[in-house]
C-alpha positions in Angstrom: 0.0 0.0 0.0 1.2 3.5 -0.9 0.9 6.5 1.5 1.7 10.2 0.9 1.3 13.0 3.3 -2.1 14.3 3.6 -2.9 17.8 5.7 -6.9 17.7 6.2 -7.9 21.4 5.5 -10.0 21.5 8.9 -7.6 20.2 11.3 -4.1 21.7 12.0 -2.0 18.7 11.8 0.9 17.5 9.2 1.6 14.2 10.6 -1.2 12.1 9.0 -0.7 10.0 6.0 -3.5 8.6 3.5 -3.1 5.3 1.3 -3.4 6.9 -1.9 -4.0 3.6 -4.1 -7.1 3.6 -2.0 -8.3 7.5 -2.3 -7.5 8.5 -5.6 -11.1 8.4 -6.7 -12.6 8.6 -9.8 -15.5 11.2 -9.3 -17.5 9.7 -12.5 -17.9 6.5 -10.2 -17.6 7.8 -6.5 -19.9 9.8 -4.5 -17.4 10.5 -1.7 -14.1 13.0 -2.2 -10.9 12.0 -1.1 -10.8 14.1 1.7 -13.9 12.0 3.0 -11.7 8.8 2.0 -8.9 10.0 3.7 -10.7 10.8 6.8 -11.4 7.3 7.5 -8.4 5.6 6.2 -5.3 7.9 7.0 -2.8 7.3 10.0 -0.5 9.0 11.8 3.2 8.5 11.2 4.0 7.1 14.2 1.8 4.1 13.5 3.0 3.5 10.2 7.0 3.8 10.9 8.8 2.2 14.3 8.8 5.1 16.4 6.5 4.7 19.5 7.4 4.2 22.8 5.8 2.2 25.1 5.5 3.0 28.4 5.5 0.8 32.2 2.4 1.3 34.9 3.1 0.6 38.3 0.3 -0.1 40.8 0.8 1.9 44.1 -1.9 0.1 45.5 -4.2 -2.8 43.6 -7.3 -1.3 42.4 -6.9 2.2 43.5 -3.7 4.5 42.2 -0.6 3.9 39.6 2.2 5.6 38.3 3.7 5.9 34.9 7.2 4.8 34.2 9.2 5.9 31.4 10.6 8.8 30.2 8.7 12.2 30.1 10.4 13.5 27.1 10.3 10.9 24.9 7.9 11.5 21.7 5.1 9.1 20.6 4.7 7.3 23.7 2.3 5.1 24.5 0.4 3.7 27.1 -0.8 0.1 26.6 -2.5 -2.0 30.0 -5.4 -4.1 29.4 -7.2 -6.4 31.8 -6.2 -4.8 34.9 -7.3 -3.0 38.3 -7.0 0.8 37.2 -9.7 2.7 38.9 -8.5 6.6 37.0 -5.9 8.2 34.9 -2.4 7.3 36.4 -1.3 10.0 38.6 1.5 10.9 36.7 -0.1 11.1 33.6 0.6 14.8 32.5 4.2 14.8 33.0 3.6 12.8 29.6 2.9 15.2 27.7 3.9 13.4 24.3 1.9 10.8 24.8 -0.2 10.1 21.7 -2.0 6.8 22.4 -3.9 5.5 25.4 -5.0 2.2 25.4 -6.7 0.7 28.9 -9.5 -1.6 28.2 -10.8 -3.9 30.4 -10.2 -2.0 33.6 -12.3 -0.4 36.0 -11.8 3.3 35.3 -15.5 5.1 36.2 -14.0 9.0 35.2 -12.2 9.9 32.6 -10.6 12.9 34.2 -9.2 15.7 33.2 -6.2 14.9 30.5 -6.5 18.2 28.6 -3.1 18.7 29.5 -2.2 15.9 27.0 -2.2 18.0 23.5 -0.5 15.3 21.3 -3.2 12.7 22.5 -4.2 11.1 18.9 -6.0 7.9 19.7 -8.0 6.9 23.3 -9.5 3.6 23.9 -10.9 3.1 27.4 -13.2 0.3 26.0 -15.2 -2.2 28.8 -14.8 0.3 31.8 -17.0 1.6 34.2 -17.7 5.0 32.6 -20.6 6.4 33.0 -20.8 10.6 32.0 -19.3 12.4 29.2 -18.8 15.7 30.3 -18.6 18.7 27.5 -15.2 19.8 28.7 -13.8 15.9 28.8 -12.0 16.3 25.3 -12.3 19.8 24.8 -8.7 21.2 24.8 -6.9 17.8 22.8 -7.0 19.3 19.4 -5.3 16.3 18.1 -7.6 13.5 18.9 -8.6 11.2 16.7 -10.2 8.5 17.7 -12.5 7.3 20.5 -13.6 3.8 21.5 -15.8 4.2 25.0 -17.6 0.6 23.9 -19.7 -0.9 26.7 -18.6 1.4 29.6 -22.5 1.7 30.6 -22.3 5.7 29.7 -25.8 7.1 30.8 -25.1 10.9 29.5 -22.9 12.6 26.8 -23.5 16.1 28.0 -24.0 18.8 24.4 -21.4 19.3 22.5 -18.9 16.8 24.3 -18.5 15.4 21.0 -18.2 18.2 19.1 -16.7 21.5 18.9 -14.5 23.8 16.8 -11.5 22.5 18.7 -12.0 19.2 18.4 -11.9 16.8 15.5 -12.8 13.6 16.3 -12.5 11.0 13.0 -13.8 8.5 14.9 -16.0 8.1 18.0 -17.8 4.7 19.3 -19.6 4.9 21.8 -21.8 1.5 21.4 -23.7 -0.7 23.7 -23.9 1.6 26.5 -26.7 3.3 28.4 -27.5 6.7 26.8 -31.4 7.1 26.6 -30.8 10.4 25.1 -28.6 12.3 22.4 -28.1 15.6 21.6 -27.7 17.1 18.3 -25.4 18.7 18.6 -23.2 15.8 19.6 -24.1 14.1 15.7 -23.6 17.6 13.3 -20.2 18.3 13.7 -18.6 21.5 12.0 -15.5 19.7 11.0 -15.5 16.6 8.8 -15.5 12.9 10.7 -15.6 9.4 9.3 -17.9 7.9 11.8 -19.7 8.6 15.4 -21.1 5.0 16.3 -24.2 5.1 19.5 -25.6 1.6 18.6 -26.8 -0.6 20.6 -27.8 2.0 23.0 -30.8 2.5 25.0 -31.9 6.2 22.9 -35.5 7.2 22.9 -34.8 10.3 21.4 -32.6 13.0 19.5 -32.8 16.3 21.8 -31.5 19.8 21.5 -30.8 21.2 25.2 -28.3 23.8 24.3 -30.5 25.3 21.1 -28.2 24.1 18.5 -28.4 25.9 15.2 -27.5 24.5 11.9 -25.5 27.2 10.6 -26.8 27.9 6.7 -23.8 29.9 6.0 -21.2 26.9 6.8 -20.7 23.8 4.8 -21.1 20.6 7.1 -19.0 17.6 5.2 -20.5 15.6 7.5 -19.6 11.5 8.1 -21.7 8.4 9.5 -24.0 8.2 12.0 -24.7 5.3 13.4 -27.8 4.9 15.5 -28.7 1.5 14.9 -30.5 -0.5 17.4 -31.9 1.5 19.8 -35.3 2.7 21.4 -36.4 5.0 19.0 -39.8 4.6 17.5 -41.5 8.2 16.9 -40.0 9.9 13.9 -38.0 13.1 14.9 -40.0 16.2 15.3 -37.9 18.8 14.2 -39.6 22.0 15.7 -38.5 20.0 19.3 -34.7 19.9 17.5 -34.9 23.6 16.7 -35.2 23.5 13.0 -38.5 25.1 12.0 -37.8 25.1 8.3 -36.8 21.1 7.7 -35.4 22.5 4.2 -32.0 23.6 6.4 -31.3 20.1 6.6 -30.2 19.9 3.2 -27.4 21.6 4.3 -26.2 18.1 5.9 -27.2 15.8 3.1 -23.6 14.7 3.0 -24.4 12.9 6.2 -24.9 9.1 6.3 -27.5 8.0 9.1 -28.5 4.8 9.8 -31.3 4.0 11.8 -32.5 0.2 11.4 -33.2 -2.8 14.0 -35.7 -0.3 15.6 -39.4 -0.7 15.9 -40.5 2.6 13.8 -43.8 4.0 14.1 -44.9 5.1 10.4 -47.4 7.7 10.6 -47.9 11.6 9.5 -45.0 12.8 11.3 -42.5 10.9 8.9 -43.9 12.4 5.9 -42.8 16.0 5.6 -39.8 14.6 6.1 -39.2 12.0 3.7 -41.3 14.1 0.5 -38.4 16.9 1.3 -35.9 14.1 0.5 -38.1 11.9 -1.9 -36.5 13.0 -5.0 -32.6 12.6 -3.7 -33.6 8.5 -2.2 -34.3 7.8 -5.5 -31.2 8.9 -7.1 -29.0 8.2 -4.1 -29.6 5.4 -2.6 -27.7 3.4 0.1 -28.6 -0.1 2.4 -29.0 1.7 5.7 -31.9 3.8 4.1 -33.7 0.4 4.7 -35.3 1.4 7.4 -38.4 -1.2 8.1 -42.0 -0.1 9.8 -43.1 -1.7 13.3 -46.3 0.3 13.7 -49.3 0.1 13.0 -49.4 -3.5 12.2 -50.7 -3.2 9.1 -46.9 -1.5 8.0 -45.2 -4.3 9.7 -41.7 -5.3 7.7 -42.7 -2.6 5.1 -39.4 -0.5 3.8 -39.9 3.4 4.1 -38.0 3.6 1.6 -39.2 1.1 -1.1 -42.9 1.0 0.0 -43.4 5.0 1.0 -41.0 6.8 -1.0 -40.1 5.0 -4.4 -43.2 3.7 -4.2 -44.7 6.8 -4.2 -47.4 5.7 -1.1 -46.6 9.1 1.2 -50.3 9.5 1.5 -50.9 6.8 3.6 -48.4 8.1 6.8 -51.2 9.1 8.6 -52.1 9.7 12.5 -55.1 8.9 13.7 -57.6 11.2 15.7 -59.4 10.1 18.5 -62.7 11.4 20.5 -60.0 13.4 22.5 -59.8 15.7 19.2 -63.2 15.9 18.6 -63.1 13.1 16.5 -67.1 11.9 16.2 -68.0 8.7 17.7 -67.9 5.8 15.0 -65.9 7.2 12.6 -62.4 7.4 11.9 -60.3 10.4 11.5 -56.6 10.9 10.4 -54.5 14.1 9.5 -52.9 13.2 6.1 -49.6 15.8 5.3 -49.7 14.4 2.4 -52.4 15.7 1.3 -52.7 18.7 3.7 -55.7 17.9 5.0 -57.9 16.2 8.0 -60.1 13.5 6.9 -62.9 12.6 8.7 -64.4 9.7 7.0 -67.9 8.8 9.0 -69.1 6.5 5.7 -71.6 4.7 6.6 -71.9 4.4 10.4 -75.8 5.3 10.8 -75.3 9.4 11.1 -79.1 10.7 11.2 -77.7 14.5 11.0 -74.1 16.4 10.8 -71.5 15.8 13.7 -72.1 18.9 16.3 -68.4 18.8 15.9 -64.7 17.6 13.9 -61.3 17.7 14.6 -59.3 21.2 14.2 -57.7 22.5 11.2 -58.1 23.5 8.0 -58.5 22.0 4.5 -60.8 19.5 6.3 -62.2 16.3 4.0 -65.5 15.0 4.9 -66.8 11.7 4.3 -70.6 11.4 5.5 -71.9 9.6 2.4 -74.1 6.6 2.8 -75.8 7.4 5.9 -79.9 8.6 6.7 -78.8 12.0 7.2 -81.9 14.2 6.3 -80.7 17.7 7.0 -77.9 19.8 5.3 -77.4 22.1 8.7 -74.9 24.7 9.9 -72.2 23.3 11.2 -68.6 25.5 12.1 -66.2 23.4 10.4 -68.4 23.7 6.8 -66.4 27.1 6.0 -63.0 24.7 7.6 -63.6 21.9 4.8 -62.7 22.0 0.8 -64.2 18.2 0.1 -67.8 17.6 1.7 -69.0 14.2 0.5 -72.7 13.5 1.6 -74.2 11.7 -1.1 -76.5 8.6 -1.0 -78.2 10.3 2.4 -81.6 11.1 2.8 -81.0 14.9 2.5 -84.5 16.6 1.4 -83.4 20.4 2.9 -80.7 22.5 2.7 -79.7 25.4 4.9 -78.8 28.7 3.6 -76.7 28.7 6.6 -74.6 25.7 5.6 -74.7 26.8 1.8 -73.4 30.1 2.6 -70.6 29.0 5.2 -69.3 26.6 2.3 -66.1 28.3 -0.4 -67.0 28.5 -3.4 -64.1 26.1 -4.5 -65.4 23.7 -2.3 -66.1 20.0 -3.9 -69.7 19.3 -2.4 -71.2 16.3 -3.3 -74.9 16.0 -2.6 -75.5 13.1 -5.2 -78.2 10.7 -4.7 -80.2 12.3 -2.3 -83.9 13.6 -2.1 -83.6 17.1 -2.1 -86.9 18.7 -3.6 -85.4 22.2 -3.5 -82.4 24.3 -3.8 -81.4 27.1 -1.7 -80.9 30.4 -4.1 -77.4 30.4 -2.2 -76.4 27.7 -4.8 -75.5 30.6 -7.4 -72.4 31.0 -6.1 -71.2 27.2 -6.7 -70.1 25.9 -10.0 -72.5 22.9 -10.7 -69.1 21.6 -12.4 -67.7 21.1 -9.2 -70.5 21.0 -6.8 -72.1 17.3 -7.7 -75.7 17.0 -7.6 -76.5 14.4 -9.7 -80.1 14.0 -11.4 -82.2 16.0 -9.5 -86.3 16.8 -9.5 -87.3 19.6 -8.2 -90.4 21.7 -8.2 -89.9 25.0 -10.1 -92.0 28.0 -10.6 -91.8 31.4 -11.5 -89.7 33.2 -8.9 -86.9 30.3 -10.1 -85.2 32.4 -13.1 -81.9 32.7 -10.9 -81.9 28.8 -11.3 -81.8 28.7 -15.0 -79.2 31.6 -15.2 -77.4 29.5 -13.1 -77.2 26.3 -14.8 -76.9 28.2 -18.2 -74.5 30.9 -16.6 -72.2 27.9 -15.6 -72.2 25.8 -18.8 -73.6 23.0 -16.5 -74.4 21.2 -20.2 -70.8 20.7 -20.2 -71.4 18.1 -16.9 -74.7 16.8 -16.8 -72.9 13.6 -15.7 -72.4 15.5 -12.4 -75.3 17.7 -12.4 -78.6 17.6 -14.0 -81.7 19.4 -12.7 -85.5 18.6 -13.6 -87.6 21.4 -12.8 -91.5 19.9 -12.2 -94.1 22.0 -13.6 -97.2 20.8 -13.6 -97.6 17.6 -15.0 -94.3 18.5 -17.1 -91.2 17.8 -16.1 -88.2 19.4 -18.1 -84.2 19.9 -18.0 -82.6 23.3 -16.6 -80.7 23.4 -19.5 -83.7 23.8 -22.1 -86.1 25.6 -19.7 -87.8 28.7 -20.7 -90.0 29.6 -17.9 -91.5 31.9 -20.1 -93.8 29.5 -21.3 -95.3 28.5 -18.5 -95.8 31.9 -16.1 -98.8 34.3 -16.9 -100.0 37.5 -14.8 -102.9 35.6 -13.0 -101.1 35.6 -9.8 -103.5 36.7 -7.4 -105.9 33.5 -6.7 -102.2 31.5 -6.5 -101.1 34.3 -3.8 -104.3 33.9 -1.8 -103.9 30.0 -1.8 -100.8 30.5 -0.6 -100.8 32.3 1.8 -104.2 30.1 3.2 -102.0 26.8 2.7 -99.1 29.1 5.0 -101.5 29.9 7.6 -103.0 26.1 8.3 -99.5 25.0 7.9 -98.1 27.4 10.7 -101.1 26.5 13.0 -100.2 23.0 12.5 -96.7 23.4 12.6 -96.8 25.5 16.3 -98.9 22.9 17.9 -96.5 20.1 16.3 -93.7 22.1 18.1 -95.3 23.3 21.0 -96.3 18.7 21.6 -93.0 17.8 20.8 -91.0 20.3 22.7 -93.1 20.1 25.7 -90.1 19.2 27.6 -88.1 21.6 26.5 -90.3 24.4 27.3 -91.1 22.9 30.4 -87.4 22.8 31.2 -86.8 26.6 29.9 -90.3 27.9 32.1 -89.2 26.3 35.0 -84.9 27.7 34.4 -87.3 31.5 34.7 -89.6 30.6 37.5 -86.8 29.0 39.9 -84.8 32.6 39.4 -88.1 34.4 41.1 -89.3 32.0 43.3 -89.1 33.4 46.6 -91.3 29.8 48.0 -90.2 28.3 50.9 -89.9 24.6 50.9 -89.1 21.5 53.5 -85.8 21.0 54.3 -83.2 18.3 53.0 -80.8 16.4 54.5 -78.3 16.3 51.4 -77.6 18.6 49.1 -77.1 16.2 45.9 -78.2 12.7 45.4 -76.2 11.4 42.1 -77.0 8.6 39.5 -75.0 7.4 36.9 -74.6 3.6 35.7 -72.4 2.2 38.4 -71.5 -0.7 35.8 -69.3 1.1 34.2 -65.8 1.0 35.6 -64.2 3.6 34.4 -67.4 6.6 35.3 -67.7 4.8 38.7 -63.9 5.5 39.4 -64.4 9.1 37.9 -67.8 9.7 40.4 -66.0 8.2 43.5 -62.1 9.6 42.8 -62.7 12.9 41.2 -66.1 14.5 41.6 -67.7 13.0 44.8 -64.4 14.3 47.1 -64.9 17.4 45.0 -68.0 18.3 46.1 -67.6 16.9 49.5 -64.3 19.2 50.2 -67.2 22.4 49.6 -69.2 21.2 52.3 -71.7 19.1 50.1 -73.6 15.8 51.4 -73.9 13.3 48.7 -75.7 10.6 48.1 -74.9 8.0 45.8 -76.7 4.8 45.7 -74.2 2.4 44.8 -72.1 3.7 48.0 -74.9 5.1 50.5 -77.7 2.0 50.4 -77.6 0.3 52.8 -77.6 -3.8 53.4 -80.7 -4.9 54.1 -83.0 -2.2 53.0 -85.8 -3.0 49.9 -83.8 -0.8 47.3 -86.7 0.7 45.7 -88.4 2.2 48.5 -84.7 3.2 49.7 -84.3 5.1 46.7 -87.5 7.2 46.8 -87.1 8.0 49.9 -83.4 8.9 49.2 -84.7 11.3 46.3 -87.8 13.2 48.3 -84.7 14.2 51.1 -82.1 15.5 48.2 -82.3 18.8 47.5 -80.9 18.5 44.0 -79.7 15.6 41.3 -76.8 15.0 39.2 -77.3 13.2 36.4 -74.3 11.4 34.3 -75.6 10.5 30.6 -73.7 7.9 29.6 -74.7 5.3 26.5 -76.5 2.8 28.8 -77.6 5.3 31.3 -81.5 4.7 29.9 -82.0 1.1 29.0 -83.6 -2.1 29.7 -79.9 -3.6 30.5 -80.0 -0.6 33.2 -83.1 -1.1 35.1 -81.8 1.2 38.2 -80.7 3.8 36.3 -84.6 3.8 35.3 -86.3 4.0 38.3 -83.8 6.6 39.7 -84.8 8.8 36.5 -88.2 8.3 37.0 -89.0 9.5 40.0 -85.9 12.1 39.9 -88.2 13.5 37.4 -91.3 13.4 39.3 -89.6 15.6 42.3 -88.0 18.2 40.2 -91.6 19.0 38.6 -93.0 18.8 42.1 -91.1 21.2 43.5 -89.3 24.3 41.7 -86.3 24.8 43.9 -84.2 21.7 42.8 -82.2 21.7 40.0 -81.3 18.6 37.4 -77.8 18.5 36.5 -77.2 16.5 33.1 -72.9 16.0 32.4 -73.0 14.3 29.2 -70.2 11.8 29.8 -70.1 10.3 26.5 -71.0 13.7 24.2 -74.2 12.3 23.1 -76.3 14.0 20.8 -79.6 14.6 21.4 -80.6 11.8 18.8 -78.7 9.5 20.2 -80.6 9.8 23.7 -83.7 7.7 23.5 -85.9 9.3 27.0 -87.9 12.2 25.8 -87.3 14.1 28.9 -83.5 13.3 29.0 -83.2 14.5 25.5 -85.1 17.4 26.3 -82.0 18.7 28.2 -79.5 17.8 25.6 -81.6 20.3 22.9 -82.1 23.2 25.1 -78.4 23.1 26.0 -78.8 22.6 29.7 -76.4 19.8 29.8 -72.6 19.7 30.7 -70.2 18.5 28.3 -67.8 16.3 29.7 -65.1 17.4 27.6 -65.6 21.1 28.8 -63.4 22.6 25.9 -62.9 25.4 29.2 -61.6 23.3 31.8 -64.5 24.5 34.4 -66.5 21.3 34.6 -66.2 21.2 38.0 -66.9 24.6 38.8 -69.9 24.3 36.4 -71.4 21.5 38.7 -70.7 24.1 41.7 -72.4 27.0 40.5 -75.0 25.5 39.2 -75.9 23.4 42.2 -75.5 26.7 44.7 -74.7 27.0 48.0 -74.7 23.6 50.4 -77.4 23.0 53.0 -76.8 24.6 56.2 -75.4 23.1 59.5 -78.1 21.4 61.7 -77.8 25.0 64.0 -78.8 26.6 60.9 -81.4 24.4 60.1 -83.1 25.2 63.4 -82.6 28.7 63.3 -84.3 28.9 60.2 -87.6 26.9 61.2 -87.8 28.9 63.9 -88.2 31.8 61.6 -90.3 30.1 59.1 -92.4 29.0 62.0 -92.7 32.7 63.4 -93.3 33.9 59.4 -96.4 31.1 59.5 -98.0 32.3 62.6 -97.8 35.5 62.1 -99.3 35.4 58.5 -101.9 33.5 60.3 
């Protein structure tokens, strides 16, 4: 093998020597420059010709202290001891200052120590120690060194920037199969060119940046290997933790090699900004550690990012989940999709009789609702949030001028296969090109011209694939497109005004006492809420302030009621009663309950799923005569938390769904954080002490006789 002098341009050094039948690259064939070759392959002079000397350590004591032997001004010493008791550095050791090589494996050194003083230090192997801390001063002032090996020393922390540092340049650092659960970044982006940093076969969860590192744009990083192989990693590397809020900056290190296989890799959204940065230069460059494999979800298991995702051009399906905790509706399943830029929230098919109340946050929101009985187009919030709102095969018959209105006009809406009978005049606004109808009948009259502008306005001819609308007139029944209403209107208007408005009024009669039977609760509800503000009755006293029922079958509510909310009230002074606590042994449950509810001056209600069913026969009779006291008497209050978000559809008792519509009940998620304090004001003050109690009758009783 040939070597000629090389001087690495970022290191000031002169004694290192490069095999140059090795590095002399041909750039047509070779990615990597023959500084990079040299970096990994060169050696100092000392190693290639006979000049080292090798030093003697005496023991002053076994297992403690030794001394070097030799002499101090001898260059290229080296000290050489494996498989023996030292506990630290040799005391001695900086009287050497030549020393260039430290080998001491196998020992039981726990600190390195401070050898700054030894500036010619070019190689240190303290391999199979007892190590366990890096500090970021430990190799800071030995400009020479070259080359690590800390192997299986059980190292729990390499403190920022211990590795790396414009006075250092490490070639070569291996730090494998210790402890480290952590790395910083700064520790694997040097400034100065290195061959390889090894932590494999570590114990890392996770890259971190605990000194704000900054990639500098301005510099050229030449980078090396990274090895990061079998560790604990398994999210992908959010890069707004690392500090780097544009991931574009990181193709100012694309010279780097990182390998990051054996480890169980979670595959979802946060890998894909990412890896469509860097999609283009996988393809063209590829290497066999970019084979990294999925572990999650199951469904990816064994699949290559690289050959499945990236060449494969799949990037749309890294996705993460959403879950009820981000408003995610019950039943369906939502994802965020970079890919794409967009939330879906596909509820296909899952029995929705109306819109979700609410969908996860974010923009360009895609909405999947097709194949379901809704019958209603309604306002919803996220309408003006969404750009794809599928809701065909429903059993839509109206349409909002709310919803239509909060929709962009660029919006896909798909309304296909429906029953609608008429069309909001909001529609003008909408290109029937892109909003998708389908075949349509609808019943048309005069005041509909702005429909046939529309459709002729729009060139909907041009799609009646997508859209096509029948106006019915009469017995006739004719396309948009060829519709001259003309034909068909005359002046005779006022007999069709006067039936009109007839047909408006019986309808309106109907329609109020239709409302006023089925809302009877409701209003009920809302007359009492104004009459319990301005009672100033006087009614019997109680000997608890809340009595609370919820479905004591469920584990998870039971633990909340007994854990979080009962101590709650209780540390306010309130007296509870709960009947899967309070009963007592013995006693005919029934007949405990009522009596338990005509002594409770107020009721909490917990709205769960099974709260109101024949699998819930308790929860039944609790309800029912809860009900019967509340009308009785106008001072207590029902208290509805609806654990499980239902919507008022989804609650089958009229009177229970009766709070759900007027809004009196508590959502459990409390987008506020004031559930508690909700359930406080709303139940008042607690009862009074028994000293109280008697003060007051005595004042009520006084009141009576005197009114007497």
């Amino acid at each position: 093998m040939t070597w000629e002098n090389w001087i690495p341009p970022f290191v000031n050094r002169t004694d290192l020597f490069c095999p140059s039948d090795r590095c002399e690259l041909d750039p047509t064939l070779y990615v990597r420059t023959k500084n990079q070759c040299c970096t990994c392959h060169a050696e100092p002079s000392w190693k290639l010709f006979p000049f080292i000397y090798d030093l003697v350590l005496e023991y002053s004591r076994r297992g403690d202290t030794a001394q070097l032997i030799g002499n101090t001004t001898r260059t290229n010493a080296r000290l050489v001891h494996s498989n023996g008791f030292l506990s630290k550095q040799p005391d001695n050791v900086c009287e050497f200052v030549n020393l260039v090589e430290i080998e001491a494996t196998y020992n039981k050194i726990s600190s390195i120590g401070n050898i700054s003083c030894l500036q010619m230090l070019d190689t240190l192997d303290l391999s199979f120690n007892s190590i366990e801390l890096i500090g970021n001063s430990t190799f800071q002032n030995l400009p020479l060194l070259r080359e690590l090996r800390l192997i299986s020393n059980g190292i729990k922390t390499v403190e920022p920037y211990a590795l790396a540092g414009t006075t250092m340049s490490i070639f070569w650092a291996d730090l494998s199969s210790n402890n480290m659960t952590i790395i910083d970044l700064s520790n694997l982006v040097p400034e100065n060119r290195f061959c390889r940093y090894d932590f494999s076969s570590n114990k890392i969860v996770e890259i971190v940046n605990e000194q704000n590192f900054q990639i500098n744009v301005d510099k050229i990083y030449h980078g090396g290997f990274v090895d990061l192989d079998a560790n604990n990693i398994t999210q992908w590397f959010d890069f707004k933790d690392l500090g780097i809020d544009d991931i574009t900056i990181l193709g100012k290190i694309m010279q780097f090699g990182l390998s990051l296989q054996e480890m169980k890799w979670t595959c979802d959204c946060k890998m894909e900004p990412f890896l469509e940065l860097t999609q283009d230069a996988l393809k063209r460059i590829w290497r066999d550690y970019y084979n990294v494999t999925c572990w999650d979800p199951p469904e990816y298991r064994g699949l290559s990012i690289t050959e499945h995702f990236v060449k494969g051009d799949k990037l749309h399906l890294l996705i993460c989940n959403k879950t009820s905790a981000d408003k995610c509706p019950k039943e369906c399943h939502c994802f965020y999709q970079p890919k794409n830029r967009t939330t879906v929230v596909n509820c296909t098919g899952v029995g929705l009789t109306r819109l979700p109340q609410y969908v996860p946050e974010g923009e360009n929101l895609t909405l999947l609702f097709e194949g379901n009985t809704i019958e209603s187009l309604e306002y919803r919030e996220y309408l003006n949030r969404s750009y794809t709102i599928s809701l065909s095969n429903n059993q839509i018959h109206t349409i909002s001028s709310n919803a239509i209105e909060s929709i962009g006009n660029n919006a896909f809406l798909d309304l296909s296969g429906n029953d609608m009978y008429e069309l909001p005049r909001d529609f003008q606004s909408f290109d029937p090109c892109i909003t998708k109808l389908g075949k349509i009948h609808i019943s048309c009259d005069c005041g509909d011209e702005w429909l046939i502008d529309w459709v002729k306005n729009k060139r909907a001819e041009q799609c009646k694939n997508t859209t096509e609308i029948i106006c019915i007139i009469g017995d006739e029944s004719v396309s948009t497109i060829d519709l001259d209403l003309g034909n068909f209107c005359n002046n005779d208007t006022n007999l069709k005004f006067f039936n009109i408005l007839v047909g408006i009024m019986i309808a309106l009669l109907l329609g109020i006492s239709g409302i006023l039977y089925t809302f009877r609760y409701e209003l009920f509800i809302l007359r009492r809420r104004f009459i319990s503000k301005r009672s100033s009755k006087v009614y019997p006293y109680h000997k608890y302030d809340v009595f609370i029922s919820f479905d004591d079958n469920d584990k998870e509510l039971r633990i909340w009621v007994m854990k979080a909310l009962a101590p709650y009230l209780q540390n306010f002074g309130y007296r509870i009663y709960i009947p899967c606590r309070d009963d007592k042994f013995g006693d005919v449950r029934k007949d405990a309950l009522i009596d338990k509810i005509n002594i409770c001056k107020n009721y909490i209600i917990i709205l769960c799923d099974k709260y109101h069913t024949e699998k819930n026969c308790w929860t039944t009779v609790e309800w029912k005569h809860i009900w019967h006291s509340f009308k009785l008497n106008q001072e207590r209050q029902v208290i509805v938390i609806n654990y499980h978000q239902l919507e008022s559809s989804e609650v089958q008792e009229n009177k229970l769904k009766a709070f759900v519509r007027v809004g009196k009940d508590i959502d459990f998620s409390n987008r506020k954080h004031d559930l508690f304090n909700d359930i406080k004001d709303r139940l008042g003050s607690p009862i009074r002490t028994n000293d109280g109690l008697k003060c007051a009758k005595t004042k009520f009783a006084a009141r009576s006789l005197h009114n007497n």
